[in-house]
KEMAR-977879 format. One record per atom (N, C-alpha, C, O): x, y, z. Coordinates in steps of 0.05 Angstrom, whole numbers, plus 5000, padded with zeros to 4 digits. Example, Ala and Ser with C-alpha at 12.3 -4.5 7.8 and 13.67 -1.06 7.14 Angstrom:
! residues 2
526448865156
524649105156
526449345156
528549345169
525749555142
527349795143
525850015157
526850235161
//
This chain:
! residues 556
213747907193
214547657179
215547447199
214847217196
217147527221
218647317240
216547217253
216946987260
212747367263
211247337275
210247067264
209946857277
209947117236
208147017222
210546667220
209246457226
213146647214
214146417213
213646267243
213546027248
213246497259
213846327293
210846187281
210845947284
208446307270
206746247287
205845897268
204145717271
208245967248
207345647228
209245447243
209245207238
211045567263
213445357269
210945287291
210345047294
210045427300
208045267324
204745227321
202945177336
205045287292
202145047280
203144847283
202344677299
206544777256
206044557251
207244427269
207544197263
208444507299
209744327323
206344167333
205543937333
205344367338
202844277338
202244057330
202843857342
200944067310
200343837285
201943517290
201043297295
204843627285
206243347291
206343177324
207142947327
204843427353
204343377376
202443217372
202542977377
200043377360
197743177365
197142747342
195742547344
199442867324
199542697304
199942457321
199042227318
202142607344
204142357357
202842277380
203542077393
200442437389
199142397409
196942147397
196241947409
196142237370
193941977356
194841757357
193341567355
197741727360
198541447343
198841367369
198441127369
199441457394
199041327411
197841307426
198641187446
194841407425
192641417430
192041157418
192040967434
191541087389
190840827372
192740637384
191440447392
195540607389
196840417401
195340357432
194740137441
195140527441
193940407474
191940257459
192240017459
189840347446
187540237440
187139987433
185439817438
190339997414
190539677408
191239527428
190439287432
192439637439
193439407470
191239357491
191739197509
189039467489
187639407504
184539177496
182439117508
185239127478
184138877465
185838657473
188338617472
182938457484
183838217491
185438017475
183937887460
187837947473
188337717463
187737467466
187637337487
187237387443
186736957441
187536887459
189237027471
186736657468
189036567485
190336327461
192336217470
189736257442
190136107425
190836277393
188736357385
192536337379
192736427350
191736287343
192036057350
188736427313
187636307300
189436157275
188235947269
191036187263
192736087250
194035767257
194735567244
193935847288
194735467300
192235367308
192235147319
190635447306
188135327305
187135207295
185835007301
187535387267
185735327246
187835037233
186934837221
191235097242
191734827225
191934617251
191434397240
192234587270
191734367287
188234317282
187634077282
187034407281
183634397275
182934247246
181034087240
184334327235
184534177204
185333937200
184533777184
188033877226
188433647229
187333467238
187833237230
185733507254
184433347276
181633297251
181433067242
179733507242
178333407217
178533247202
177033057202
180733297180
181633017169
181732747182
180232557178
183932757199
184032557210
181532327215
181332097208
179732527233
177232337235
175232357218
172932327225
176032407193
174132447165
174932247146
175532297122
175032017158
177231837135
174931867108
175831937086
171731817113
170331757091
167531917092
165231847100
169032237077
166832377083
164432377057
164632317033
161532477078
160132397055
157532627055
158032857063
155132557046
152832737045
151532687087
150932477098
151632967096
150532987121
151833187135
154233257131
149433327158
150433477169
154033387192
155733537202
153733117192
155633047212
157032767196
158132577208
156832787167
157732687153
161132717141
162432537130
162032997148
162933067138
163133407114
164933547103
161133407117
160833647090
162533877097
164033997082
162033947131
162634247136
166134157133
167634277118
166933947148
169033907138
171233937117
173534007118
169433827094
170433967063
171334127063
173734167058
168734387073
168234627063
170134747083
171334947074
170534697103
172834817123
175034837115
175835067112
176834597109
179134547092
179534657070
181634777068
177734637049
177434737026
177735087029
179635187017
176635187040
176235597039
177835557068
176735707085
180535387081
182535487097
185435487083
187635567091
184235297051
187235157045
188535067057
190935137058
187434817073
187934657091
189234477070
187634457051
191934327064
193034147046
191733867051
191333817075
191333737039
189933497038
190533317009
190633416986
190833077016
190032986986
188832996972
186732906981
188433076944
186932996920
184332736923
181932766916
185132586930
183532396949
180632396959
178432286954
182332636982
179932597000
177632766991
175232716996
178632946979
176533166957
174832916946
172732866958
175532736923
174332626897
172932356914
171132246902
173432286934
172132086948
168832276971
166732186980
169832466972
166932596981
165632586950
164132396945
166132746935
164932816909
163632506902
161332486895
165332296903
164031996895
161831956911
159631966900
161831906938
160031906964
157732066953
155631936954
157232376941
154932476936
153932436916
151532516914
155132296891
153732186871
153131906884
151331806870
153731766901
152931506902
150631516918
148831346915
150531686934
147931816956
145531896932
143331776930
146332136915
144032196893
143232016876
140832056869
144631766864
142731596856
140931356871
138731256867
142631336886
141731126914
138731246923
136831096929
138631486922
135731606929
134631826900
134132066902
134631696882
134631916857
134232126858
132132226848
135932256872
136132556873
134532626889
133732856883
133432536908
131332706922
132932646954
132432426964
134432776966
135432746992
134232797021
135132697042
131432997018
129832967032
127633217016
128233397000
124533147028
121733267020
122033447031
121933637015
122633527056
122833647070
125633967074
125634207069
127533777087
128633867095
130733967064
132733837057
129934197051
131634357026
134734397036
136734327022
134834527066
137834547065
140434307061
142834337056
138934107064
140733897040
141333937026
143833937028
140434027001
141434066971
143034366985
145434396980
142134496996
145134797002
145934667013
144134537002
147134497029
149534457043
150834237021
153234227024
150034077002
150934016979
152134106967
154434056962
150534326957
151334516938
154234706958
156234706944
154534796976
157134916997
159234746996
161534836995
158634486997
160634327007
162434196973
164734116971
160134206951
162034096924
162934376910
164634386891
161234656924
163034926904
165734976925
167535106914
166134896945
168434986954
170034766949
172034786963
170234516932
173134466918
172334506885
173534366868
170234696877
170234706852
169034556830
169734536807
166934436842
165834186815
163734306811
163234496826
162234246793
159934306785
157034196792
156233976785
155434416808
153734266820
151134276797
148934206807
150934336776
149434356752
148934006736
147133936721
151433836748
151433556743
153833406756
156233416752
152333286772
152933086803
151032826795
148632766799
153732666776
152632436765
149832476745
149032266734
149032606742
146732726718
144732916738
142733016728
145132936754
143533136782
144133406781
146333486789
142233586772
142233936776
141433936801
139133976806
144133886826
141834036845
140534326856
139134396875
141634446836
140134756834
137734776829
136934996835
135534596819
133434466811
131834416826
129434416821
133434316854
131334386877
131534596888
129634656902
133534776889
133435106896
131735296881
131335526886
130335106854
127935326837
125735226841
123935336828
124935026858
122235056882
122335146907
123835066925
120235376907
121035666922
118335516948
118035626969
117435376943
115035196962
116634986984
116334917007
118634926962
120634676984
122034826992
122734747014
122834996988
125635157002
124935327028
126335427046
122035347024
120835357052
119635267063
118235377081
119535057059
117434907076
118734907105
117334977125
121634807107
123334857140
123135067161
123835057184
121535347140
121735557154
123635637145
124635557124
124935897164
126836237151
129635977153
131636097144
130635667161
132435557155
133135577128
135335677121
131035487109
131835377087
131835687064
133635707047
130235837067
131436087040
134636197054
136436267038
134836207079
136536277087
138636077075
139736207057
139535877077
142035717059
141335697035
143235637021
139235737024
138935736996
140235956984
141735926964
139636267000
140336476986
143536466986
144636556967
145236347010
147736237006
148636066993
150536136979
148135886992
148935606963
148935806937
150935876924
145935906930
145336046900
148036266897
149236306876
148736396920
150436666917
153736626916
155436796910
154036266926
157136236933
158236246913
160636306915
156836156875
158436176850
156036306833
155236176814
154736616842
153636616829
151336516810
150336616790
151136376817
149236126807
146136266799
144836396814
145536206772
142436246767
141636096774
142635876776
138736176785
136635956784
135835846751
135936006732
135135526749
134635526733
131435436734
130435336754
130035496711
127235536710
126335236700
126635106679
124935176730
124234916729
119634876725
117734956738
119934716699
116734746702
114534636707
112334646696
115734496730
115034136740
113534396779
111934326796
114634576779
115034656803
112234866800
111735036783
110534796826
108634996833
108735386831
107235566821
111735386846
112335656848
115635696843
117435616857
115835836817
118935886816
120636036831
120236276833
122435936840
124936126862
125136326844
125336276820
125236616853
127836716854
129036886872
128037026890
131136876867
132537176893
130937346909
131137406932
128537456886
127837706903
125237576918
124737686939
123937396912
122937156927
123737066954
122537086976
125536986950
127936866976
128237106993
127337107016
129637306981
129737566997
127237637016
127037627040
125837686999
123237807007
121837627033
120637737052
122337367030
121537167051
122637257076
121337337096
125137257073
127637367098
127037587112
126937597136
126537807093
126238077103
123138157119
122638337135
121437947106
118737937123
118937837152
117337877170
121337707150
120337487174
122637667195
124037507209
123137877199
124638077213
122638037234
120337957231
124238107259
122738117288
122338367289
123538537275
120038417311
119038557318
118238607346
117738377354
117838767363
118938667392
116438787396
115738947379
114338717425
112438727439
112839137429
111639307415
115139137443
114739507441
115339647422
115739887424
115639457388
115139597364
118239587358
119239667337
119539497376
123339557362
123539237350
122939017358
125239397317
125239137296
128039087302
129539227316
128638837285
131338867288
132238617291
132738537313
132738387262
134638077279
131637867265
129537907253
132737677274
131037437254
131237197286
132837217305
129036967283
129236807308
127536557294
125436587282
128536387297
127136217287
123736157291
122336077272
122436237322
119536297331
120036467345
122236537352
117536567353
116336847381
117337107372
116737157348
118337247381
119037587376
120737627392
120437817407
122537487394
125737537405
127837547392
128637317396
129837667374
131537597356
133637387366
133737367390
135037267355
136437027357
138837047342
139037097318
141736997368
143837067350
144936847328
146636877311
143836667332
144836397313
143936537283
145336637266
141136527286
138036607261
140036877240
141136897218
139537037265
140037337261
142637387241
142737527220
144737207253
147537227251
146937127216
147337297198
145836767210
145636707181
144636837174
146036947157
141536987173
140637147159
142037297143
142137317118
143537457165
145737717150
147537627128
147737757107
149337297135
150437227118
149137177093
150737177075
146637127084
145437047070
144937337054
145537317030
144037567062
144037927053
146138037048
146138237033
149237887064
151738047065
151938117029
152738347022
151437977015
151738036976
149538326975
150338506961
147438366988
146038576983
146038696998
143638697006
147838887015
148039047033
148239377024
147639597035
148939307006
147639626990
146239746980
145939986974
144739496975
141139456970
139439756988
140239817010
137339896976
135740146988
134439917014
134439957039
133839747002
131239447003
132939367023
131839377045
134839297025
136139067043
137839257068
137139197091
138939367068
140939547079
139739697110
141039737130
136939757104
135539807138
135439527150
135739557174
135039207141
134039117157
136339007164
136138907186
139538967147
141238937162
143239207179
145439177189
142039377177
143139507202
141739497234
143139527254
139139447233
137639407251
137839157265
137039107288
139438917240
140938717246
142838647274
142838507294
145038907255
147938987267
146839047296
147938957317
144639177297
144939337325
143939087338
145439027357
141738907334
140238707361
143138547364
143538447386
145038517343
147138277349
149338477362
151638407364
148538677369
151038867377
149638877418
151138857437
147038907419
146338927446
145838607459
145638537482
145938457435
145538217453
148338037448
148637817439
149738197456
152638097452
153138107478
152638327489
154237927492
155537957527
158238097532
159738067513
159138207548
160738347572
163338127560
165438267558
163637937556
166037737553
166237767521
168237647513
164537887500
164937837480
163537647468
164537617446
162137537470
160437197466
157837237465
156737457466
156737017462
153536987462
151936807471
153136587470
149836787480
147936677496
145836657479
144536847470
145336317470
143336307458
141536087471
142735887480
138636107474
137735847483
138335787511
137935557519
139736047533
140035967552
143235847558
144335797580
144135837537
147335727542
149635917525
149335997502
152035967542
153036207533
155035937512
156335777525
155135927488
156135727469
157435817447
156636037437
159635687434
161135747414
160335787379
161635887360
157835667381
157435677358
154735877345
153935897322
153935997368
152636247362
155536447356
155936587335
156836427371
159536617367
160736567334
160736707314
161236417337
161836257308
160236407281
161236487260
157736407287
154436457278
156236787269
157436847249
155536917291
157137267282
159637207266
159637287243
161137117273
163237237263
163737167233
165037347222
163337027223
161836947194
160437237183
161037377163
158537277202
156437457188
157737687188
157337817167
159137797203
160938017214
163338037193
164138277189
164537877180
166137857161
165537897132
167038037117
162937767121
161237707101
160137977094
159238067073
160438107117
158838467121
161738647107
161938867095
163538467113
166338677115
167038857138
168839017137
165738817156
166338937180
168138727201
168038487206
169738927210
172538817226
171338847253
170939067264
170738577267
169938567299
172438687304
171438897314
175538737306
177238827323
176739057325
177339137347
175739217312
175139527300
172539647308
172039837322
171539517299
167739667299
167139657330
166939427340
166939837342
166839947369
164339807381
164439757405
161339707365
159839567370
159839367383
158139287399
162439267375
162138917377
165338877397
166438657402
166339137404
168339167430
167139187452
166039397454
166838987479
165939057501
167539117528
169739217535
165939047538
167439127576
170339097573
170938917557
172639227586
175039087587
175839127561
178239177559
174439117536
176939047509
176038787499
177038737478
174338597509
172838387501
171838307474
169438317469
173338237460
171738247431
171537837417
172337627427
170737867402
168437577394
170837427381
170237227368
173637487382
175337177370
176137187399
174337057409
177837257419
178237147441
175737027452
176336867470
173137047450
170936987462
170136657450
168536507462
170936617435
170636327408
173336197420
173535997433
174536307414
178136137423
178336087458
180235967469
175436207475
176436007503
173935737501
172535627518
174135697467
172035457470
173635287460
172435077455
176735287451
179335217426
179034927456
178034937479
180334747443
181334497456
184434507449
184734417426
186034557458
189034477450
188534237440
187134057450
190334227412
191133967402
189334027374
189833917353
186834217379
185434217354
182334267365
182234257389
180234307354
177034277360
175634547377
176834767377
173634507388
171634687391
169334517408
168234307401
169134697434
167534557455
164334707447
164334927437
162334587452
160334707453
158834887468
157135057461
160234767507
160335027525
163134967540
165334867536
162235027552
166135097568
166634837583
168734707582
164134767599
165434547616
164734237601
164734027613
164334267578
163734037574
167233977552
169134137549
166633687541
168933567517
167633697490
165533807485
169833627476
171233727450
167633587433
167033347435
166033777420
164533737412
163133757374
162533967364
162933557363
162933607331
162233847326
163934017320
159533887327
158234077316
160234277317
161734327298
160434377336
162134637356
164934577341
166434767338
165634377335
168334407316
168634447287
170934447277
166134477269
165534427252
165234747248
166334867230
163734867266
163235187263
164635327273
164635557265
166235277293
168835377303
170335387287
171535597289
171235227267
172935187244
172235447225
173535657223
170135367215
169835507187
169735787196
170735927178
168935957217
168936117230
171736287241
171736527246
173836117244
176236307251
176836267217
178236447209
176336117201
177036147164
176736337159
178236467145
173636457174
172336597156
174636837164
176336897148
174536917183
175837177199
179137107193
180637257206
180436937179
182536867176
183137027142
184537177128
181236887142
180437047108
180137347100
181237457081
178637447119
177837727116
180337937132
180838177133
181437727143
184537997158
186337997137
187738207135
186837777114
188937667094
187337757072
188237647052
184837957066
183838037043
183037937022
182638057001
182437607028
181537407011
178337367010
176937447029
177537286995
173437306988
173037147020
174437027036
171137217018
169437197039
169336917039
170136797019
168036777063
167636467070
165536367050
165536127044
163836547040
161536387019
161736547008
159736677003
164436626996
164736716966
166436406941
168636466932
165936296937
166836116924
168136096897
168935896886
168136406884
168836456857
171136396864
171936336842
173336346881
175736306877
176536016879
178835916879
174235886880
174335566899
177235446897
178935426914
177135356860
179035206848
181935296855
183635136862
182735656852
184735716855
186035676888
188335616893
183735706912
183935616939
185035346944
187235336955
184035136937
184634956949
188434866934
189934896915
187934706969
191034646968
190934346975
190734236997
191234216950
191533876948
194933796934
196333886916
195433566955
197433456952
198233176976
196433076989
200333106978
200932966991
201933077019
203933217022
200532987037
201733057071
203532897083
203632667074
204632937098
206932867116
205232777142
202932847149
206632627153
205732487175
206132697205
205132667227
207232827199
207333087222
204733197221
203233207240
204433267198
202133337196
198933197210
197233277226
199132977192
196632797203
196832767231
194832717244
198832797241
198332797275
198832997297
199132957321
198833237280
197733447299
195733477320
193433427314
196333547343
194333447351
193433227362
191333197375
195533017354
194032717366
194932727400
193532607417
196532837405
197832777427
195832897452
195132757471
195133167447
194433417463
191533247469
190633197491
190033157436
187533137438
185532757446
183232657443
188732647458
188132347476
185332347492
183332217489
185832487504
183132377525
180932557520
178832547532
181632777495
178632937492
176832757465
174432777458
179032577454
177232417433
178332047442
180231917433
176831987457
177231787476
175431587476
174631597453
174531447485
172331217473
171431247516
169931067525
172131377530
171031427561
168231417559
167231487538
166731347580
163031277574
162931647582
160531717580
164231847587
163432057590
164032227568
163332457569
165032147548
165732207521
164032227503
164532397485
162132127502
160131987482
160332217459
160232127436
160532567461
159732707454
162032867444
161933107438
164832677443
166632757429
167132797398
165432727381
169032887394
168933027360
168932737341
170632557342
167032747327
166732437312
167532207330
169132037326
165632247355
166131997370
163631747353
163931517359
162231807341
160831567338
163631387318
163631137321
165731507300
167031267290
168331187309
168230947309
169231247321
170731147351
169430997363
170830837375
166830957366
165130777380
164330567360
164130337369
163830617333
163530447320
166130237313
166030007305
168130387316
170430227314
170629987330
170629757320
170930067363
170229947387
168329647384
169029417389
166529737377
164729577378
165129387351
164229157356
165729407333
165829197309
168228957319
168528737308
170229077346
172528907350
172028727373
173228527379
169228887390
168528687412
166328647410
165528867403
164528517411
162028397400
161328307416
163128297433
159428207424
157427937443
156727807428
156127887406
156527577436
153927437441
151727347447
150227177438
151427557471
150027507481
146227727461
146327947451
144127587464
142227677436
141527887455
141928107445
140527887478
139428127481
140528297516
141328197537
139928587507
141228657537
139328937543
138429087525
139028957564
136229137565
138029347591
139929307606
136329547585
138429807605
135429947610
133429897597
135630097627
134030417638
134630657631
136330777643
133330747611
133630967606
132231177633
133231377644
130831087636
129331297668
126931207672
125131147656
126931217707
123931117715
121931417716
122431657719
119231247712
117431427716
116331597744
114731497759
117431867749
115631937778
112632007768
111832017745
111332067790
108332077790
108232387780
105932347773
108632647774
108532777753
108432727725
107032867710
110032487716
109832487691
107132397677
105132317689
107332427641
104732477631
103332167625
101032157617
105231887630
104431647631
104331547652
104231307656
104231727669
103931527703
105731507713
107931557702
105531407741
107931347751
107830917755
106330747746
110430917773
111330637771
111530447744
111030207739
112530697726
113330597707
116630667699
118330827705
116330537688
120230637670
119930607645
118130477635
122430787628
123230757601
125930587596
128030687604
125930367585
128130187572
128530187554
126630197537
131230197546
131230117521
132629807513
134229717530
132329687493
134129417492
135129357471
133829447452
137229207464
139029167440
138628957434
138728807454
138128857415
137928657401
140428597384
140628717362
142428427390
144628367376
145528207348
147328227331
143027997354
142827817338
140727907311
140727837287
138928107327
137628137297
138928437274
140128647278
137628297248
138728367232
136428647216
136928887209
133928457215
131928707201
131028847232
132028797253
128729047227
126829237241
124429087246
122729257241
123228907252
120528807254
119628887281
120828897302
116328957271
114728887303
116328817328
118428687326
115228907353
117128667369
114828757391
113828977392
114228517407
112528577432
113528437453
113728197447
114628527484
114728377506
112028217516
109828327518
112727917524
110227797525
107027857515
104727867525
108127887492
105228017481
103928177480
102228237464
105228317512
102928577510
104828907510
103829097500
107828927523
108729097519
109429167489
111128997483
108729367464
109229487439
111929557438
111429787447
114829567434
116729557430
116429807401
115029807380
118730047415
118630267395
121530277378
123730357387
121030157353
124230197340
126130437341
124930647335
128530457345
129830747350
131830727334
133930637343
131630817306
133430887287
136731037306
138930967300
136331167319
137931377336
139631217346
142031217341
138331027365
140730827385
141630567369
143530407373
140130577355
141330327329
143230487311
145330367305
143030607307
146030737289
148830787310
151230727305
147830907331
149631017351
150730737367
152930707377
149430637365
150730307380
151530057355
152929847355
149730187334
151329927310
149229737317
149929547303
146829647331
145329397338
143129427347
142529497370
141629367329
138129407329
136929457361
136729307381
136429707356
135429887386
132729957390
132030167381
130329757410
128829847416
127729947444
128729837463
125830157450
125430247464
122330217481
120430157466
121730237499
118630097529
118530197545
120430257559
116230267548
115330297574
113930097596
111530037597
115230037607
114829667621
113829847668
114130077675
113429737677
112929667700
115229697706
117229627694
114929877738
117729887753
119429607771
121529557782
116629477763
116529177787
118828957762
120728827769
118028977741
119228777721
122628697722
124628837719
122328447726
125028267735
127928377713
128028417689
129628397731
131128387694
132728207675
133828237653
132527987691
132427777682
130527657652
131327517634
127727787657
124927737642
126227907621
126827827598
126728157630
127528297607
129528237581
129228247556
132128157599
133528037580
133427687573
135427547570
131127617573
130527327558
129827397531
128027567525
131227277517
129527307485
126727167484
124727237471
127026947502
124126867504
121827017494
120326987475
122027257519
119927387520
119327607493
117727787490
120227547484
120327827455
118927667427
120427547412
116227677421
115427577399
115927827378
115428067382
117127697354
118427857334
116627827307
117227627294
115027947298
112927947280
114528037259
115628267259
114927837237
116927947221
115728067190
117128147172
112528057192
110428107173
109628377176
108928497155
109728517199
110228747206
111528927219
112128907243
112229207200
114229367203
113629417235
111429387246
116429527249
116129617273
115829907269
117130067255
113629927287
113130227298
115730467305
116930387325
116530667297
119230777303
118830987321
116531067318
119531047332
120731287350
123131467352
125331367356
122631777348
125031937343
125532187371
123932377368
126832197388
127032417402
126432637390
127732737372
124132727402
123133017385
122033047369
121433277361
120932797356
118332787333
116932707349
116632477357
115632917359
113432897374
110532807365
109132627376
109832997339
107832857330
108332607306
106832627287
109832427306
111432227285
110332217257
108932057245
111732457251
111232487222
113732487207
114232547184
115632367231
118332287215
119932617216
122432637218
118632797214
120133107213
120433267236
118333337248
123033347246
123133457269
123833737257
125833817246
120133937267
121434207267
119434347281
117934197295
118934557282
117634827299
114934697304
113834817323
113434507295
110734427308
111734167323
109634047326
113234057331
113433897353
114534077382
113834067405
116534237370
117034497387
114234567401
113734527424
112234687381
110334817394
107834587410
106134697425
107834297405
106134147417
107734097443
106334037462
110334127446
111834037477
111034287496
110634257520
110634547482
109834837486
108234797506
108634787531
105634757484
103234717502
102134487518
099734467523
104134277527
105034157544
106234227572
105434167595
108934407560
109234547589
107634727603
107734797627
105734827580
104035067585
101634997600
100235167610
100934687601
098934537608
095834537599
093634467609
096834677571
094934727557
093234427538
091234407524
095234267548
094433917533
095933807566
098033887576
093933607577
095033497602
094933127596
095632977614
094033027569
093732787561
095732747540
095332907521
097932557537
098132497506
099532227510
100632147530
099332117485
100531847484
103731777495
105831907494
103331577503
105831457515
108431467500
110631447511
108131497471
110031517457
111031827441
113231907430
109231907444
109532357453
110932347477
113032467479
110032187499
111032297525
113432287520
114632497519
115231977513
117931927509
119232097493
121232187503
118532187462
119732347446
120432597456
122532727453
117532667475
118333037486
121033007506
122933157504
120832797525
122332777542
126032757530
127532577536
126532957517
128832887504
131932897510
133932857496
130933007551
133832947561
133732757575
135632627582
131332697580
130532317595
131132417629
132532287645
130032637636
130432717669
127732727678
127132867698
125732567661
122532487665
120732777668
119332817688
120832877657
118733157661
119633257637
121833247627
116933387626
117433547607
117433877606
115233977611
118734007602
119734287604
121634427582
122634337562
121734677592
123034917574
125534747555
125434747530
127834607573
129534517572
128934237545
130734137532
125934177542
125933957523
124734167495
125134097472
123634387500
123134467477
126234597471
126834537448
127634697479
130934867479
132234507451
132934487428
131534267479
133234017448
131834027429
133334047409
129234027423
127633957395
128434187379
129034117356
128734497386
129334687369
132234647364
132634657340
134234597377
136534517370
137534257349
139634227336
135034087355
135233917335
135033917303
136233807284
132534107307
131134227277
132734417270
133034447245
133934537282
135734787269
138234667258
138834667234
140534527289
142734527274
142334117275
144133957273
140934097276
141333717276
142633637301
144133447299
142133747326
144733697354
142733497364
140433557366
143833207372
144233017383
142833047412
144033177430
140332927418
139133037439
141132877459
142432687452
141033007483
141832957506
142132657523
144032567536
140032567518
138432317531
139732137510
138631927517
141232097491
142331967481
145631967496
147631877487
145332057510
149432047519
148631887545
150731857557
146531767558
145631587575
146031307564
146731137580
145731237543
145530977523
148430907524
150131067517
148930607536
151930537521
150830227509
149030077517
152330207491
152529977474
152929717488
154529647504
151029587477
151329307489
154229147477
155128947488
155829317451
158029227449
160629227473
162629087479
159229467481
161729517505
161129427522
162129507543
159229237522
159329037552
162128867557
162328727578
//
């Protein structure tokens, strides 16, 4: 009997040895995870601040405002009553202004509509008399963008449960398993047969693609049907995850592929601090890897060495929400059944509104190296409505032509402002140079912006005479868009693929006004680097490059 008690007194010493050995086994473990260098909690509300702030009048657009809403809205960011019901006005005044049709093309409009009015709760079934669910039950438009658009569709439709409703005006009716089915086809497949991950073109998976996809499946993850292709998911976003925790997309190690996971990673219910997958070298895991892109004061850089950048603050945001959300046990980031009970409207304090102002001076700055600061175009637009010219026209270089390029050489690209005029007409230098209208530098400068290809010899004096500019006001001017290569007004995967076979030298001729569009960092050659902006453009809407060369003839 005494054998038998010794031998339970030294089981259970045992037991409580190794118990005490686990717990601090799991304690080292925890300590050896990297910390933020930033708490997402002061992030997210200095980040909220800095949003508002420069959101006085948010409206329908990717850089309008929407993600903004929807940031605030699923962070319970406090805001006025206000600023909610003045977006909500803005998208009915947008849907009748264009009766309901916001673009042919591009469907993820109506989902990022539909995201941005279910996260404060309104009804997107009637938006001023507009179902825009109605264009989510043409299953032809919702792809026409490619794996972009079922992919936010299957998110908008899933954030309040939402039926499709059965529309019979429409070729092919949406539904779910439609949408699904689109997604799950368009899985990569790798030269050596390993599946695994989604990419917008070729057979490489893509952590931006890959990452929404999942969010878009995270509702059917228990699915027989759905459940292999997001594990096969998990794993390409688990190997193509970097040594620092981060991601590399397109060549640039950036915040908002990171952003991209951790959404999807949450949406899954899986805890990046936890899941050993997505822990690397060192203890490296994907919120310290997002938070060394944090700007004190508030925002989100796009890569490291550059300023405080929209986009990148827009997905940086909603992204520590999401993971803000899922440690505090609250629905997921595009779960929206809770919308109404979430949001937190009221009156703010002035402490508040200026969080952030101090830290974030010279990263949201009106500096000519700024251009690409967080809602710098109202800042520039501000600028410029208070100093004005007179003077009608002012002509700049965008870049001269070397003898590689596909229009010759001893030429240059200009562009010129027109101050005084008011419409878009025709415009020709002495008659014979064609003047290309640029919707792009006319919004971004506030003053009718056209663009030439003129002689390297040409005075610039000649240039800036209005003289020389006959203005045909009987006909429309010809336009030009960075990256609508073939000008069909739509930038997506076939202007990508005509710059392709450009670099590929598979086409060694094309018009002078292809050449300029492809050329979309304006460093005169066309390459990898111009198809990387056109895909970035078509995917997330990012502001080509060759536009942060342009300053306003206001700021003369």
């Amino acid at each position: 009997m005494k054998k038998k008690n010794k031998l339970i007194k030294i089981f259970l010493a045992t037991v409580i040895t190794i118990s005490m050995c686990l717990g601090s086994i799991e304690t080292l473990f925890a300590q050896t995870l990297v910390k933020p260098k930033t708490d997402v909690n002061t992030a997210i509300n200095k980040t909220g601040a800095l949003m508002y702030k420069n959101t006085p009048d948010p409206g329908v657009g990717t850089f309008s405002g929407e993600w903004t809403i929807l940031s605030l809205a699923r962070a319970g960011y406090k805001v006025p009553q206000e600023f909610y019901d003045k977006y909500y006005n803005n998208v009915v005044k947008k849907l009748k202004e264009c009766n309901g049709n916001l673009h042919r093309i591009k469907y993820t409009e109506y989902s990022r509509v539909i995201l941005g009015l279910t996260s404060i709760g309104k009804d997107v079934t009637d938006v001023g008399g507009y179902n825009l669910l109605e264009k989510l039950a043409d299953f032809k438009g919702v792809i026409k963008q490619g794996i972009n658009g079922p992919i936010f569709a299957l998110i908008a439709l899933d954030t309040n449960n939402y039926e499709i409703p059965i529309v019979k005006e429409v070729k092919v009716q949406s539904t779910r398993d439609k949408i699904i089915d689109y997604i799950l086809e368009r899985e990569i497949t790798k030269k050596d047969g390993t599946k695994g991950g989604w990419a917008l073109m070729g057979n490489v998976p893509d952590p931006d693609i890959t990452a929404m996809a999942l969010q878009s499946l995270a509702k059917y993850k228990d699915s027989p049907k759905v459940k292999p292709y997001i594990d096969r998911a998990l794993n390409a976003l688990s190997k193509m995850q970097l040594d620092n925790g981060g991601y590399n997309s397109w060549g640039t190690i950036n915040s908002e592929s990171i952003a991209q996971v951790i959404v999807a990673l949450t949406a899954l219910g899986i805890d990046p601090a936890k899941d050993e997958r997505f822990i690397k070298k060192d203890g490296n895991w994907i919120i310290p890897a997002i938070m060394e892109f944090y700007v004190d004061g508030g925002g989100f850089k796009h890569v490291l060495d550059k300023e405080i950048d929209a986009m990148a603050t827009d997905q940086g945001m909603y992204a520590i929400v999401a993971y803000d959300r899922f440690v505090k046990g609250k629905n997921k980031l595009y779960d929206m059944t809770d919308a109404k009970s979430s949001l937190n409207t009221g009156q703010i304090s002035d402490s508040q509104i200026n969080i952030g102002k101090v830290e974030n001076k010279t990263q949201v700055s009106n500096k000519k190296d700024d251009k690409n600061s967080y809602k710098g175009k109202i800042q520039s637009s501000v600028k410029s409505s208070t100093n004005k010219t007179t003077s009608p026209v002012v002509s700049n270089i965008l870049y001269e032509i070397k003898e590689e390029c596909l229009v010759g050489n001893n030429k240059q690209v200009v562009y010129v402002q027109f101050a005084n005029e008011k419409a878009t007409p025709q415009v020709k230098f002495n008659n014979d140079v064609l003047m290309y209208y640029s919707n792009e530098l006319s919004n971004k400068n506030q003053v009718p912006t056209y663009i030439g290809l003129f002689d390297k010899g040409i005075n610039k004096d000649a240039l800036n005479d209005i003289n020389k500019y006959k203005f045909n006001k009987n006909t429309a001017s010809e336009n030009i868009t960075f990256g609508d290569v073939n000008g069909d007004n739509i930038i997506n995967a076939q202007d990508a693929l005509n710059t392709v076979s450009v670099v590929l030298k598979k086409i060694d001729k094309v018009k002078e006004k292809e050449a300029i569009s492809m050329d979309n960092n304006g460093d005169c050659k066309v390459d990898n680097i111009d198809v990387i902006g056109i895909i970035d453009k078509y995917l997330s809407n990012k502001e080509c490059n060759i536009l942060n060369k342009v300053e306003s003839v206001n700021s003369k």
